[in-house]
N, C-alpha and C positions, 0 to 999 in steps of 0.2 A: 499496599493495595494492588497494587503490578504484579505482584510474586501472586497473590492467592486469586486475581482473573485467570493469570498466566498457569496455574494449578487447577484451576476449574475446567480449562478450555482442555486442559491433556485429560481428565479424568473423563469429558463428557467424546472426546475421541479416543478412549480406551476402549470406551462402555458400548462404544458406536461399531468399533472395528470387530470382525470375530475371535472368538478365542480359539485357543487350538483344542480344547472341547469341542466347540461343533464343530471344525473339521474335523476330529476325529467321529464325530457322530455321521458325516456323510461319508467317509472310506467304511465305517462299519455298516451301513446300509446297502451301500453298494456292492461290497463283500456278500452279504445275504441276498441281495437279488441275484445276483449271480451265482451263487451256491445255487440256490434254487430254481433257479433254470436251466443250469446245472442236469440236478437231480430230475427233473421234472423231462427230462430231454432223455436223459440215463433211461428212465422206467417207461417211458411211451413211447417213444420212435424204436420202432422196432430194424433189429437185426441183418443182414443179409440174408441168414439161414430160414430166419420166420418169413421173410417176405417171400423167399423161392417157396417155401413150405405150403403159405398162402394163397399165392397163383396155381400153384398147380391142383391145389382142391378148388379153387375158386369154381363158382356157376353163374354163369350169366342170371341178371335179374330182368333182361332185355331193353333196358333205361339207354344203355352205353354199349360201344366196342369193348367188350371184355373176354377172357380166357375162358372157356368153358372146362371143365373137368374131361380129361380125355381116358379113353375106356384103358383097362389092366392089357396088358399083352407083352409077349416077346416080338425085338425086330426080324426072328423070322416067319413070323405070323401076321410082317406087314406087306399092304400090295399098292400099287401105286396106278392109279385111275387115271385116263386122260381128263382135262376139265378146259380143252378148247385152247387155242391160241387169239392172243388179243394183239390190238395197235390202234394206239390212243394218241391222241393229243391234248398234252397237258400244258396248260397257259401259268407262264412264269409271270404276276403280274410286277412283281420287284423292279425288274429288269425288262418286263415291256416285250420278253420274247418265249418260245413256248418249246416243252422237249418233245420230243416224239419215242415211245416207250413201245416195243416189242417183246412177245415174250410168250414163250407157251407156258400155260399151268398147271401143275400134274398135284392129284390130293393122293397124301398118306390114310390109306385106312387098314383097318384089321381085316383079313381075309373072310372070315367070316359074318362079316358085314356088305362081304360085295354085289349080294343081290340087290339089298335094302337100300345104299348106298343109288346103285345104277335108277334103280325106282323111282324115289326120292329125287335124283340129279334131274331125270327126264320132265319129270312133273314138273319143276320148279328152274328151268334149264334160264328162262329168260331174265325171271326175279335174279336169280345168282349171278348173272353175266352183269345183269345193271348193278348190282351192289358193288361186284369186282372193280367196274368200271367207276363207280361213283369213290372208293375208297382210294384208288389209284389218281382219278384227279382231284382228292381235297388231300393226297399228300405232298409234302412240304418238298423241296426238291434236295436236300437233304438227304432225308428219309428214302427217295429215289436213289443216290447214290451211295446209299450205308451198302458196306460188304457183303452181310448177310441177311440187309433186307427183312430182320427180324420183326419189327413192328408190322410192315403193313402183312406179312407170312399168320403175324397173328392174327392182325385184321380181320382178313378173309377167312378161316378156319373159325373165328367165333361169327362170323355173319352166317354163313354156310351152315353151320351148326343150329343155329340161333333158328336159319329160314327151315330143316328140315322138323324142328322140335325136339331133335336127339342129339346126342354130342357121337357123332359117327367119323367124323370128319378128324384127324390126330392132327395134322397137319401140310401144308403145301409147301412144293417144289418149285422153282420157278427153273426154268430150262430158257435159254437161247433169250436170256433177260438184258436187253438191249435200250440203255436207256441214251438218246441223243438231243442236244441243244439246236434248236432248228431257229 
């Protein structure tokens, strides 16, 4: 009577514990979620080449800071405009202290746009200085000491763009860019 409790009690902790079917049922699921995220990652996240491809057609929808599509040309067909010297103070709240940012700005455009350009700049000379100044202090101070300054160079070249209605503006120069922790 001992022997067959003693066989009942291993049979109902056989029956209890899992088998190695259903592990192997969850490595074979898991194997498929991940194939398929896998795949799913393969076919939708796009490229290096597609995303440069992208940007540079890209057109502002004017929601966001975006790339504008910049006109056809050769570099020696570009000319380089003054667009004012700035000096700002920009509040580091992290760290409770603020940098002080100097810097003349000079825009890339196609020569053949330099009337339109001058026109356009004059009109709207105040709008552009405040967006300059607004983009320069909601950046990160990071972004203040990147090399080439790439982000906020976009920045301004889609605001600018954005503010005349045309995409005239190729891109800005920053000259005597002086950024200090004050």
């Amino acid at each position: 009577m001992e022997e067959t409790e003693e066989i009942q009690e291993v049979a109902e902790v056989q029956e209890n514990r899992p088998g190695i079917l259903s592990k192997l049922n969850v490595v074979i699921f898991l194997i498929v979620v991940l194939t398929g995220e896998a795949l799913i990652a393969y076919y939708f996240v796009p490229t290096a080449d597609e995303v440069a491809m992208a940007q540079s057609s890209f057109v502002s929808n004017g929601d966001e800071d975006e790339i504008l599509a910049e006109p056809d040309g050769s570099d020696e067909e570009l000319k380089e405009i003054d667009m004012e010297k700035f000096s700002l103070a920009v509040p580091n709240v992290t760290s409770g202290t603020s940098w002080r940012v100097d810097f003349h700005l000079w825009g890339i455009i196609h020569q053949d746009y330099d009337a339109e350009f001058r026109t356009l700049f004059e009109r709207h000379k105040h709008r552009i200085r405040d967006q300059i100044r607004a983009i320069i202090l909601r950046s990160e101070t990071a972004d203040l000491a990147e090399a080439g300054l790439g982000l906020i160079k976009r920045k301004i070249s889609a605001r600018v763009n954005r503010t005349f209605g045309k995409s005239l503006l190729r891109g800005v120069v920053f000259s005597e860019f002086f950024p200090y922790e004050q």
